[in-house]
C-alpha positions as CSV (number, residue, x, y, z in Angstrom):
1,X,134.6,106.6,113.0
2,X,134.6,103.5,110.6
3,X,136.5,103.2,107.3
4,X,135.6,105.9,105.2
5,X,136.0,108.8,108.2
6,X,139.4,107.5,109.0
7,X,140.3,107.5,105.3
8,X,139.5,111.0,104.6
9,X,140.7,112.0,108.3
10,X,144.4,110.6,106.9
11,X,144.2,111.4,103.0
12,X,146.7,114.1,103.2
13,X,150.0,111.7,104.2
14,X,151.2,108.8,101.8
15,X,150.1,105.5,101.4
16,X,151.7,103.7,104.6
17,X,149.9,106.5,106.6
18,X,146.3,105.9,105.0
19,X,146.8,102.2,105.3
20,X,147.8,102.0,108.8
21,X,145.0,104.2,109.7
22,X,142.4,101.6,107.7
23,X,144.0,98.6,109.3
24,X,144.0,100.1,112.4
25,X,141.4,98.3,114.2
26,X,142.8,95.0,113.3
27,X,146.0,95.7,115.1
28,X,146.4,94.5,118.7
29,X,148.6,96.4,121.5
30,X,150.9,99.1,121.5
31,X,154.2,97.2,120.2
32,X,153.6,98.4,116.6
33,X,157.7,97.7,116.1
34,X,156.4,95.1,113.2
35,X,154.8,97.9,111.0
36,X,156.9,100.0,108.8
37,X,157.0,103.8,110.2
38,X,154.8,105.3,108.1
39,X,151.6,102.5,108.8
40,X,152.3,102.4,112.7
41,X,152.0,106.3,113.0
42,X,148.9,105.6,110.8
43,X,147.3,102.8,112.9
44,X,148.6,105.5,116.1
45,X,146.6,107.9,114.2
46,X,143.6,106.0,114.3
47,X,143.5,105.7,117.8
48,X,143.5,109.3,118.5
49,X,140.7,109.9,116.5
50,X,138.9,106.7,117.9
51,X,139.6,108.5,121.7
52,X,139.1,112.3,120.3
53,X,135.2,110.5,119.2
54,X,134.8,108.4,122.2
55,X,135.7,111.5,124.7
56,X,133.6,114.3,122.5
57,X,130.9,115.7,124.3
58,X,128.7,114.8,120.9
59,X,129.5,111.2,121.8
60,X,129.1,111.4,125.4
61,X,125.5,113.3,124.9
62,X,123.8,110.5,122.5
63,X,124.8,107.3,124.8
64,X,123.4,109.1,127.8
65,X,119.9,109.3,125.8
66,X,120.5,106.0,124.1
67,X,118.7,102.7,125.3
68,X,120.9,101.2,128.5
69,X,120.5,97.7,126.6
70,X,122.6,99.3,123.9
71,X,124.7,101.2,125.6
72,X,128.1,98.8,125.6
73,X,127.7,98.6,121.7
74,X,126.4,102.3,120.8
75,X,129.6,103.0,119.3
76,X,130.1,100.2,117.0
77,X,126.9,101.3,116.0
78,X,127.5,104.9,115.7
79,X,130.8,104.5,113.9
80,X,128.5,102.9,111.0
81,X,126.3,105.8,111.4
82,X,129.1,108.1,110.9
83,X,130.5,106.6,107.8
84,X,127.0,106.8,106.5
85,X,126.7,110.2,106.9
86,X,130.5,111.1,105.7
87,X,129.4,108.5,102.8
88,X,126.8,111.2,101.8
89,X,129.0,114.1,102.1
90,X,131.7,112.6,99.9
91,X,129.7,111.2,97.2
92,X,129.2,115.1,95.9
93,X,132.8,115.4,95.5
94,X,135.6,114.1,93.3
95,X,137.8,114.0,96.0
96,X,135.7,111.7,97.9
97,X,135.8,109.3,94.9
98,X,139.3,109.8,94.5
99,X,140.1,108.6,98.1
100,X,137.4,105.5,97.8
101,X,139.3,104.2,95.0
102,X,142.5,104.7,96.3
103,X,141.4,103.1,100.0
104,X,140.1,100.2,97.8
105,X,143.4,100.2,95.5
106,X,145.7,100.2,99.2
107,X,143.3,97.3,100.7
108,X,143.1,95.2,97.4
109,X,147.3,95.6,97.1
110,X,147.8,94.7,100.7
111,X,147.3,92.0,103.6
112,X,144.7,93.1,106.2
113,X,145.8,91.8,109.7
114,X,143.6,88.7,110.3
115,X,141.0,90.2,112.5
116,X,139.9,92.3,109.3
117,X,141.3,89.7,106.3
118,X,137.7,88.3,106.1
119,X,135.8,91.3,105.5
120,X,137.7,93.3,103.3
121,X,137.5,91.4,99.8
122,X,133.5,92.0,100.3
123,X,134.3,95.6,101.4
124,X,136.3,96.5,98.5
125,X,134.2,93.7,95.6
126,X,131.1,95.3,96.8
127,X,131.5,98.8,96.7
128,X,130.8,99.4,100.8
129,X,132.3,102.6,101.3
130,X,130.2,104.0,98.7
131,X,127.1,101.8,99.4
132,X,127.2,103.6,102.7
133,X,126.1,106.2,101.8
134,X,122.1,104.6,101.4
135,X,121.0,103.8,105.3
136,X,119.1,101.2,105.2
137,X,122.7,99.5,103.3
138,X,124.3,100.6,106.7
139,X,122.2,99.1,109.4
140,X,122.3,95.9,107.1
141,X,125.9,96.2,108.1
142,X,125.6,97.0,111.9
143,X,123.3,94.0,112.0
144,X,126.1,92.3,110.2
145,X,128.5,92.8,113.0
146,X,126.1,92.0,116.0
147,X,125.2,88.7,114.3
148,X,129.2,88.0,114.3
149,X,129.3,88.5,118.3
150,X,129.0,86.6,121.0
151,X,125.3,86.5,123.0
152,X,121.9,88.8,121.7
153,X,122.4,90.8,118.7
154,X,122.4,94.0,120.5
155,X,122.9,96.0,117.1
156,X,119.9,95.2,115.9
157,X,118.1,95.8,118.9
158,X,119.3,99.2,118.2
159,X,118.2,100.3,114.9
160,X,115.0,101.0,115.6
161,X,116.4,103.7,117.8
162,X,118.7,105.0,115.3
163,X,116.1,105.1,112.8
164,X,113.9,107.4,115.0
165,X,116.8,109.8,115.9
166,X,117.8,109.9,112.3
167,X,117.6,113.6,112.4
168,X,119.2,114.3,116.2
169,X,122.2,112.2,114.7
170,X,122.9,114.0,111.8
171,X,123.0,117.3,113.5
172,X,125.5,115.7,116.0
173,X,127.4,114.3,113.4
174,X,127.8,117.5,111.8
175,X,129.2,119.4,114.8
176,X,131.2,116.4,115.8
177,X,132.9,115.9,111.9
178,X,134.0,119.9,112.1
179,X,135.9,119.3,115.5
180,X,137.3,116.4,114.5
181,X,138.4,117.8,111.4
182,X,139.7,120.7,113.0
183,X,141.9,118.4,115.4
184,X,143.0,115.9,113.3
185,X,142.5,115.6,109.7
186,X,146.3,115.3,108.0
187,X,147.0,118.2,105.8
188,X,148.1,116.9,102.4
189,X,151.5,116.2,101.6
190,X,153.8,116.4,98.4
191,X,152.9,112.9,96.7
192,X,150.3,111.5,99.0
193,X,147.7,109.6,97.0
Protein backbone atom coordinates (compact mmCIF):
# COMPACT_ATOMS: atom_id res chain seq x y z
CA UNK A 1 0.00 0.00 0.00
CA UNK A 2 1.31 3.63 -1.00
CA UNK A 3 0.18 6.97 0.42
CA UNK A 4 -3.35 7.17 0.10
CA UNK A 5 -4.13 3.29 1.45
CA UNK A 6 -1.99 4.06 4.51
CA UNK A 7 -3.86 7.39 4.96
CA UNK A 8 -7.27 6.05 5.06
CA UNK A 9 -6.00 2.71 6.83
CA UNK A 10 -4.94 5.37 9.84
CA UNK A 11 -7.63 8.19 9.51
CA UNK A 12 -9.40 7.25 12.62
CA UNK A 13 -6.30 8.28 15.24
CA UNK A 14 -4.90 12.01 15.45
CA UNK A 15 -2.57 13.70 13.56
CA UNK A 16 0.87 12.20 14.93
CA UNK A 17 -0.70 8.80 14.14
CA UNK A 18 -1.68 9.68 10.36
CA UNK A 19 1.69 11.33 9.89
CA UNK A 20 3.90 8.70 11.18
CA UNK A 21 2.03 6.21 9.09
CA UNK A 22 2.70 8.62 5.74
CA UNK A 23 6.31 9.12 6.67
CA UNK A 24 6.71 5.77 7.34
CA UNK A 25 8.75 4.55 4.59
CA UNK A 26 11.21 7.31 5.03
CA UNK A 27 12.12 6.07 8.46
CA UNK A 28 15.07 3.73 8.83
CA UNK A 29 15.35 0.86 11.76
CA UNK A 30 13.44 0.03 14.61
CA UNK A 31 14.89 2.81 17.19
CA UNK A 32 11.94 5.08 16.55
CA UNK A 33 12.92 6.70 20.27
CA UNK A 34 13.37 10.23 18.06
CA UNK A 35 9.60 10.35 17.06
CA UNK A 36 7.03 11.61 19.39
CA UNK A 37 4.61 8.62 20.63
CA UNK A 38 1.85 9.18 18.69
CA UNK A 39 4.04 9.30 14.96
CA UNK A 40 6.31 6.20 16.00
CA UNK A 41 3.17 4.01 16.72
CA UNK A 42 2.05 5.45 13.30
CA UNK A 43 5.28 4.73 11.29
CA UNK A 44 4.87 1.01 13.55
CA UNK A 45 1.55 0.95 12.01
CA UNK A 46 2.73 1.19 8.61
CA UNK A 47 4.84 -1.64 8.82
CA UNK A 48 2.18 -3.99 9.75
CA UNK A 49 0.18 -3.22 7.07
CA UNK A 50 3.27 -3.20 4.62
CA UNK A 51 3.90 -7.16 6.15
CA UNK A 52 -0.10 -7.94 6.47
CA UNK A 53 0.13 -6.95 2.21
CA UNK A 54 3.43 -8.56 1.55
CA UNK A 55 2.25 -12.00 3.48
CA UNK A 56 -1.55 -11.99 1.95
CA UNK A 57 -2.23 -14.72 -0.13
CA UNK A 58 -3.60 -11.90 -2.82
CA UNK A 59 -0.05 -10.77 -2.84
CA UNK A 60 1.63 -13.91 -2.83
CA UNK A 61 -0.81 -15.26 -5.89
CA UNK A 62 -0.04 -12.18 -8.45
CA UNK A 63 4.06 -12.37 -8.11
CA UNK A 64 3.84 -16.07 -8.67
CA UNK A 65 2.05 -15.25 -12.15
CA UNK A 66 3.96 -12.08 -12.65
CA UNK A 67 7.12 -11.85 -15.05
CA UNK A 68 10.39 -13.30 -13.00
CA UNK A 69 12.23 -10.14 -14.51
CA UNK A 70 9.87 -8.18 -12.30
CA UNK A 71 9.53 -10.07 -9.69
CA UNK A 72 12.04 -8.18 -6.95
CA UNK A 73 10.17 -4.86 -7.78
CA UNK A 74 6.39 -6.20 -8.17
CA UNK A 75 5.54 -4.56 -5.07
CA UNK A 76 6.65 -1.13 -5.58
CA UNK A 77 4.76 -1.49 -8.46
CA UNK A 78 1.65 -2.93 -6.99
CA UNK A 79 1.57 -0.48 -4.10
CA UNK A 80 1.00 2.22 -6.96
CA UNK A 81 -1.49 0.04 -8.30
CA UNK A 82 -3.24 -0.13 -5.14
CA UNK A 83 -3.36 3.55 -4.39
CA UNK A 84 -4.88 3.81 -7.87
CA UNK A 85 -7.50 1.78 -7.26
CA UNK A 86 -8.28 3.12 -3.46
CA UNK A 87 -7.76 6.62 -5.51
CA UNK A 88 -11.06 5.60 -7.44
CA UNK A 89 -12.95 4.42 -4.54
CA UNK A 90 -12.39 7.54 -2.55
CA UNK A 91 -13.02 10.12 -5.08
CA UNK A 92 -16.95 9.18 -4.72
CA UNK A 93 -16.86 10.19 -1.18
CA UNK A 94 -16.38 13.24 0.99
CA UNK A 95 -14.54 11.45 3.30
CA UNK A 96 -11.99 10.53 0.94
CA UNK A 97 -11.49 14.28 0.11
CA UNK A 98 -11.64 15.10 3.57
CA UNK A 99 -8.58 12.90 4.38
CA UNK A 100 -6.64 14.06 0.94
CA UNK A 101 -6.69 17.48 2.18
CA UNK A 102 -5.83 16.79 5.47
CA UNK A 103 -2.81 14.23 4.46
CA UNK A 104 -1.66 17.20 2.18
CA UNK A 105 -2.42 19.87 5.21
CA UNK A 106 -0.04 17.24 7.76
CA UNK A 107 2.74 16.86 4.81
CA UNK A 108 2.72 20.67 3.79
CA UNK A 109 2.95 21.57 7.87
CA UNK A 110 5.73 19.10 8.50
CA UNK A 111 9.35 17.82 7.61
CA UNK A 112 9.38 14.63 5.67
CA UNK A 113 12.46 12.50 6.70
CA UNK A 114 15.07 13.03 3.83
CA UNK A 115 14.48 9.93 1.91
CA UNK A 116 10.91 11.33 1.08
CA UNK A 117 11.70 15.49 1.50
CA UNK A 118 12.19 15.55 -2.35
CA UNK A 119 8.99 14.17 -3.45
CA UNK A 120 6.54 15.49 -1.31
CA UNK A 121 6.22 19.24 -2.36
CA UNK A 122 5.34 17.75 -5.98
CA UNK A 123 3.03 15.17 -4.16
CA UNK A 124 1.07 17.67 -2.32
CA UNK A 125 1.50 21.02 -5.37
CA UNK A 126 0.37 18.51 -7.76
CA UNK A 127 -2.54 17.00 -6.50
CA UNK A 128 -1.03 13.14 -6.67
CA UNK A 129 -3.19 11.38 -4.30
CA UNK A 130 -6.05 12.52 -6.26
CA UNK A 131 -4.41 12.28 -9.78
CA UNK A 132 -4.13 8.63 -8.90
CA UNK A 133 -6.99 7.88 -9.30
CA UNK A 134 -6.50 8.11 -13.63
CA UNK A 135 -3.93 5.05 -14.53
CA UNK A 136 -2.18 5.98 -17.00
CA UNK A 137 -1.10 9.18 -14.18
CA UNK A 138 -0.03 6.16 -11.99
CA UNK A 139 2.28 4.12 -14.13
CA UNK A 140 3.81 7.68 -15.12
CA UNK A 141 4.68 7.39 -11.49
CA UNK A 142 5.91 3.75 -11.23
CA UNK A 143 8.15 4.64 -14.14
CA UNK A 144 9.07 7.68 -12.04
CA UNK A 145 10.51 5.57 -9.36
CA UNK A 146 12.33 2.79 -11.58
CA UNK A 147 14.04 5.69 -13.43
CA UNK A 148 15.28 6.88 -9.78
CA UNK A 149 17.06 3.31 -9.18
CA UNK A 150 19.97 1.94 -9.71
CA UNK A 151 20.47 -0.49 -13.04
CA UNK A 152 17.32 -1.24 -15.91
CA UNK A 153 14.11 0.38 -15.18
CA UNK A 154 12.46 -2.70 -14.23
CA UNK A 155 9.10 -0.70 -13.53
CA UNK A 156 8.58 -0.02 -16.74
CA UNK A 157 9.38 -3.19 -18.03
CA UNK A 158 6.39 -4.00 -16.05
CA UNK A 159 3.56 -1.98 -17.15
CA UNK A 160 2.76 -3.57 -20.04
CA UNK A 161 1.90 -6.50 -17.76
CA UNK A 162 -0.08 -4.45 -15.45
CA UNK A 163 -1.96 -3.02 -18.18
CA UNK A 164 -3.03 -6.45 -19.53
CA UNK A 165 -4.06 -7.77 -16.00
CA UNK A 166 -5.94 -4.59 -15.34
CA UNK A 167 -8.97 -6.47 -14.66
CA UNK A 168 -7.32 -9.77 -12.53
CA UNK A 169 -5.82 -6.73 -10.37
CA UNK A 170 -8.79 -5.06 -9.47
CA UNK A 171 -10.60 -8.13 -8.36
CA UNK A 172 -7.51 -8.86 -6.17
CA UNK A 173 -7.40 -5.62 -4.94
CA UNK A 174 -10.85 -5.68 -3.91
CA UNK A 175 -10.59 -8.85 -1.79
CA UNK A 176 -7.22 -7.83 -0.48
CA UNK A 177 -8.65 -3.95 0.65
CA UNK A 178 -11.67 -5.86 2.72
CA UNK A 179 -9.01 -7.97 4.75
CA UNK A 180 -6.89 -5.45 5.29
CA UNK A 181 -9.56 -3.32 6.36
CA UNK A 182 -10.85 -5.72 8.52
CA UNK A 183 -7.37 -6.22 10.26
CA UNK A 184 -6.20 -2.91 10.46
CA UNK A 185 -7.88 0.15 9.60
CA UNK A 186 -7.90 2.57 12.98
CA UNK A 187 -11.41 3.16 14.24
CA UNK A 188 -11.89 6.92 14.54
CA UNK A 189 -11.13 8.62 17.62
CA UNK A 190 -12.65 11.73 19.56
CA UNK A 191 -10.77 14.63 17.61
CA UNK A 192 -8.80 12.91 14.98
CA UNK A 193 -8.76 14.93 11.84
Amino acid sequence: MNFLAHAWLARGGDDDFLYGNLIADGVKGSDLSDWPMGVACGIRHHRRVDAYVDGHPVTRQILTRSPPGGRRVMGIALDLVWDHFVARELILHDAGDRLVERTYRLLAARSAPARLAPMVPPLVEQDWLRRYADFPFTCRAIDGIGRRLTGPNRLAELLPWLEAEYSALEGEFHRLWVSVRQELEVSPTPGAG
